[in-house]
N, C-alpha and C positions, 0 to 999 in steps of 0.2 A: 593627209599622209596616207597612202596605200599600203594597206599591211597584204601580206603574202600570206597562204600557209607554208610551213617549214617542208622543206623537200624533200624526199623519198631519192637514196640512191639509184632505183631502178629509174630510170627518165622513160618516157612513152611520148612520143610527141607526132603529130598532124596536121595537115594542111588543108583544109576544104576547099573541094575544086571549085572554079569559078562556076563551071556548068559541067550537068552529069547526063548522060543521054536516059533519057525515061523505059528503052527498052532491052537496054545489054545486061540488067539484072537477070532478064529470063535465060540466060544464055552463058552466064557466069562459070556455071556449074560447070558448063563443058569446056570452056576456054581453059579452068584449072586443073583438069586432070593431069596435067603434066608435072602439076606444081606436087598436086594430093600423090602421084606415086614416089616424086623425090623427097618427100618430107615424110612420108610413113619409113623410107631409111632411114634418114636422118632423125628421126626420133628413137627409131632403132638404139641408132648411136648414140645420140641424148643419154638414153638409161643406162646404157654401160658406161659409159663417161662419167654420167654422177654419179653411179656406184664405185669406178673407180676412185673419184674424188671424195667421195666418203671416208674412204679408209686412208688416202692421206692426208686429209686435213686431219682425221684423229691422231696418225701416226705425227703428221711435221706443223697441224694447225696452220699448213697452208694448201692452198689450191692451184694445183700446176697450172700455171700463164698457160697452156697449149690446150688443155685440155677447158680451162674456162671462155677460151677469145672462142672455141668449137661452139661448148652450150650458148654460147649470149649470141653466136651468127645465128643458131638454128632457132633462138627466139624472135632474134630479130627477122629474119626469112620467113616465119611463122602470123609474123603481124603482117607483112608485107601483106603474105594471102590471105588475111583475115580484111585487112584495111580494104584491098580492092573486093576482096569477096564477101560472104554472108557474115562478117562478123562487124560490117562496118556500113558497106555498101559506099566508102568514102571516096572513090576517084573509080575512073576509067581507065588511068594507064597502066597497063600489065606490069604487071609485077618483074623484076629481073631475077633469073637465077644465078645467086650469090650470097654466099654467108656473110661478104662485109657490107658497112653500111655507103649506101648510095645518097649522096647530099644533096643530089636534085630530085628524089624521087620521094613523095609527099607524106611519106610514112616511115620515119625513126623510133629505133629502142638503143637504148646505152645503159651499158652496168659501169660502173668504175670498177677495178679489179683492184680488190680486197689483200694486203700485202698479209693479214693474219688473222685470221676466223678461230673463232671458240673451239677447240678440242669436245669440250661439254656438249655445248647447245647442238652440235651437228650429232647427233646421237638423238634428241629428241624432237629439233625443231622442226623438221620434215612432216610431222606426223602429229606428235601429241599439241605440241606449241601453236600449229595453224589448223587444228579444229575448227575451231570457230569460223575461221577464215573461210574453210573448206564447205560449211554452213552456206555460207553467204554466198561462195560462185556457185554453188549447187541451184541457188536460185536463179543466176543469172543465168548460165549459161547448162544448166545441167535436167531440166525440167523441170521446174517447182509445181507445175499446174498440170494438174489427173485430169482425163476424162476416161471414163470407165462406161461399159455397157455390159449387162448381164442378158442373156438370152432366157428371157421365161425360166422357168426351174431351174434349169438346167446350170452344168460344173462350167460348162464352157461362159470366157468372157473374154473381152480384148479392151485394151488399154492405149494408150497414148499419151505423151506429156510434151508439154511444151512451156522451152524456156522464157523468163523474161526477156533475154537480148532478140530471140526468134520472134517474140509477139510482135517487140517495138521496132523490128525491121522490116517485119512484114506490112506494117500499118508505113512506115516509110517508104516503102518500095511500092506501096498503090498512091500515096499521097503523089508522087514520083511521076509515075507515069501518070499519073493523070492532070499532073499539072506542071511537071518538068523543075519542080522545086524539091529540095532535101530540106522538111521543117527543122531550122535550125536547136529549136527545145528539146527535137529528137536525137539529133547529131549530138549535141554537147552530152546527153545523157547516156548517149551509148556507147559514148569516147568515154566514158568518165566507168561505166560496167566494162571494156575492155583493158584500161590503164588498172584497174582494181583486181582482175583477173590477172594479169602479168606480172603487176608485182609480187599478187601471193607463188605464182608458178616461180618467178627467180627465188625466191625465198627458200622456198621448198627444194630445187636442186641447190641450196647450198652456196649463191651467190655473195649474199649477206648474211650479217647479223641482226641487220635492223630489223624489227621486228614491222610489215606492213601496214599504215595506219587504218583507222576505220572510217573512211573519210573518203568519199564519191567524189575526185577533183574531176569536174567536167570540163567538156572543152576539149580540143587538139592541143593546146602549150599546155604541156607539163609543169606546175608550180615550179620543179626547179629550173624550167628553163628561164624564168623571171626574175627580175634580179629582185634582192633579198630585202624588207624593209630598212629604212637608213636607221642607222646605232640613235643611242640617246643623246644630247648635248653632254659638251665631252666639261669637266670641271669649271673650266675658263669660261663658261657660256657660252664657249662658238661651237655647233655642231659637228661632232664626230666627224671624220672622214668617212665618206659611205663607202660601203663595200663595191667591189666590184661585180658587176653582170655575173650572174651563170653564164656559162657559154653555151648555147641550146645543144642537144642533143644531136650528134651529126655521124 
């Protein structure tokens, strides 16, 4: 019997291309400038939207449909350029500009919208609740690793950091070009440090209450996109009716 881990309402889900060309990682950078200037608005927007919604989930403990389908496009558009760019290195095909989600295009995020959120917890969970949380992308994605150089006596020094997901993309992206393969040990682990990073990010604006687990699900299918382990034998001895499929994230 296949047991699952339990699901996480944020879903993140991926597709590994069949083949990746070994040299358009060096060139990435430029291909996305169009994406990097419309998402520094849109993040814009992001933080005035969830400050907006802060103050009415405390006032009505819900979160206006209009302004959450806003934040969950501009996450989802977010992985989009992460999945083909430095955050993934996992397809070739350009990314589209659009906040909805695109069902042939190899990189999905879905939130379920939340019909009544804590008054309480949106007050604290932002901030004190995902510390911990906050710990751990720091490593990922935030620099965890110093290199420091001191000049002779002297006040003057210079620094550098470099994150974990940087390290393990970089060692991908020479594995890459130099032998036209994505090591899949690498893919599944840095699906599994981007799915971890996004759900603490929806959490933090206020998406959910569930609290994000601490659990590295690697891979492009998101546990809940897999349907659920089947129930116990039901009294009679004949086995439960199993539940039905999650429906993947689309």
């Amino acid at each position: 019997m296949t047991e699952y881990p339990a699901s996480y309402p944020v879903r993140v889900d991926a597709s590994p291309a069949s083949s990746t060309s070994r040299g358009l990682w060096l060139i990435k950078w430029l291909l996305l400038i169009p994406h990097y200037v419309v998402l520094f608005f849109l993040y814009v927007a992001f933080v005035v939207v969830s400050v907006i919604a802060f103050f009415a989930i405390l006032i009505t403990g819900r979160y206006p449909r209009g302004l959450f389908d806003f934040n969950v496009g501009v996450l989802r558009w977010s992985w989009r350029v992460h999945y083909y760019g430095y955050g993934a290195l996992g397809t070739d095909r350009y990314p589209p500009f659009t906040l909805a989600d695109v069902p042939d295009y190899p990189a999905h995020l879905d939130v379920p919208y939340p019909e009544r959120l804590s008054r309480g917890l949106v007050v604290v969970k932002w901030w004190l609740l995902a510390i911990p949380h906050y710990l751990i992308v720091s490593i990922f994605v935030g620099g965890g690793i110093w290199l420091v150089t001191r000049a002779g006596n002297s006040d003057s020094s210079w620094g550098a950091s470099v994150s974990l997901l940087s390290l393990l993309l970089c060692i991908a992206a020479i594995v890459l070009l130099f032998t036209g393969r994505y090591p899949k040990p690498l893919y599944d682990f840095i699906l599994g440090m981007d799915r971890w990073v996004l759900r603490v990010a929806a959490y933090a604006a206020l998406m959910t209450d569930r609290y994000p687990p601490f659990r590295l699900d690697q891979g492009g299918i998101d546990p809940g996109s897999v349907p659920a382990a089947p129930g116990p034998p039901s009294p009679s001895g004949m086995p439960a009716t199993p539940p039905a499929p999650a429906t993947p994230a689309r």
